[in-house]
C-alpha positions as CSV (number, residue, x, y, z in Angstrom):
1,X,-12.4,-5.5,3.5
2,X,-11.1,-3.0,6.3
3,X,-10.7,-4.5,9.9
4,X,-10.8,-2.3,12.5
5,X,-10.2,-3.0,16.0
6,X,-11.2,-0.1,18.6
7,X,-9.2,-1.4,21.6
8,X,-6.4,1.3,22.4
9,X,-2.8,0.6,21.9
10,X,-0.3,-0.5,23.7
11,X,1.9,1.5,25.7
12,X,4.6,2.7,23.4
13,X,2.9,1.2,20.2
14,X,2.2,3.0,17.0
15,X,-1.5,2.5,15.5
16,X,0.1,2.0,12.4
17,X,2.1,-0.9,12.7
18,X,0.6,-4.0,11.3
19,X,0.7,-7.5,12.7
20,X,1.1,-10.9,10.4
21,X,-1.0,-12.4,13.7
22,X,-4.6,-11.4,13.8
23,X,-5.9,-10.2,17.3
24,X,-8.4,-13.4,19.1
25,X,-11.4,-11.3,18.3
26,X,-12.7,-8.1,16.7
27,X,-14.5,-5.2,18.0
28,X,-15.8,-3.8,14.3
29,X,-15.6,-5.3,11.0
30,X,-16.3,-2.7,8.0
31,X,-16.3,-4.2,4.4
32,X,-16.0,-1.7,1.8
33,X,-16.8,-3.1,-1.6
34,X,-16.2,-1.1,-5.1
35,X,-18.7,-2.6,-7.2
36,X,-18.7,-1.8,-11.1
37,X,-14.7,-1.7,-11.0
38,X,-11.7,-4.2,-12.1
39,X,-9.3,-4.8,-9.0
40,X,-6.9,-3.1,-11.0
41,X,-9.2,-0.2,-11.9
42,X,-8.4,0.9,-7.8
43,X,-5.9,-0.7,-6.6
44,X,-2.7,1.1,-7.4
45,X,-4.8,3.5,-9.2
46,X,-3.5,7.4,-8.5
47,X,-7.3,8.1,-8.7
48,X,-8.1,6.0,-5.9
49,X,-5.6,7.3,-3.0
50,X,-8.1,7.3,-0.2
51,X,-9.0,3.9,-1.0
52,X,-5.3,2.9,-1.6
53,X,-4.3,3.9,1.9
54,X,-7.1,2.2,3.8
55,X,-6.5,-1.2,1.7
56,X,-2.7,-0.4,2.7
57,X,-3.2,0.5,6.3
58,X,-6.2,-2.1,7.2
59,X,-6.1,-5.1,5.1
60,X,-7.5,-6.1,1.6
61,X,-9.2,-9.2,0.6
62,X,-7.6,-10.7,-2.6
63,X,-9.3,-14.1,-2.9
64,X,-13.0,-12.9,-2.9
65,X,-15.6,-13.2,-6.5
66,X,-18.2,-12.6,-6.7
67,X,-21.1,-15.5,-6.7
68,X,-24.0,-13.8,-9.1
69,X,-25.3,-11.5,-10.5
70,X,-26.9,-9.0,-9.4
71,X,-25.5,-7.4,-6.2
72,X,-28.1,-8.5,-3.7
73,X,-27.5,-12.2,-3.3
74,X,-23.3,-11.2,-2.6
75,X,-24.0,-9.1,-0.7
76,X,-26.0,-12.0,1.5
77,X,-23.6,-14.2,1.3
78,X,-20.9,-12.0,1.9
79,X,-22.4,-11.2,5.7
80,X,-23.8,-14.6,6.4
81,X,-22.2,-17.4,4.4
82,X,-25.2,-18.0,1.5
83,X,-27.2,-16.2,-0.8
84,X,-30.5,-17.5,1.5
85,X,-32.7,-17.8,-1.3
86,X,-32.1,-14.7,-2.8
87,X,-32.9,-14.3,-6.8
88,X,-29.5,-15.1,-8.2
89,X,-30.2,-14.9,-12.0
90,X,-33.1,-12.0,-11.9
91,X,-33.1,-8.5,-10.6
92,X,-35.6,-8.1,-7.6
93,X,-38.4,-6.2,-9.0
94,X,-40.6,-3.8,-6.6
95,X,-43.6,-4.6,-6.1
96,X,-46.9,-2.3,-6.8
């Protein structure tokens, strides 16, 4: 997860220096996710160095798994807190 906060620095402040205290509130959140891949498949990989520095630069979530399979119903509950009913053990299917 990336955390980006769009309010301008401070006065004599470098963009790049991180804080242990998170700000009160956020202006944008951006999760990236790298589905299909171990942790250790990207992180620390030398084929992953953009990926690398943005985990480095704006934060990295360590402690979230996934809750099903497929995709769809992390995804959900990744952005709102439950899967909401979403198919958990079967691929959505379109209909025709």
């Amino acid at each position: 997860m990336m955390i980006h906060t769009s309010s301008p620095p401070v006065q004599g402040s470098s963009a790049n220096v991180t804080s242990a205290t998170p700000p009160a509130t956020y202006d944008d959140v951006v999760w990236i996710l790298m589905e299909n891949h171990s942790y250790s498949q990207i992180i620390g990989s030398p084929n992953a160095p953009y990926i690398n520095q943005v985990a480095s630069e704006c934060g990295l979530a360590t402690n979230y798994f996934a809750i099903s399979h497929p995709s769809l119903p992390n995804h959900i509950a990744l952005t709102s807190g439950s899967t909401r009913g979403s198919p958990t053990t079967t691929r959505l299917r379109p209909t025709r």
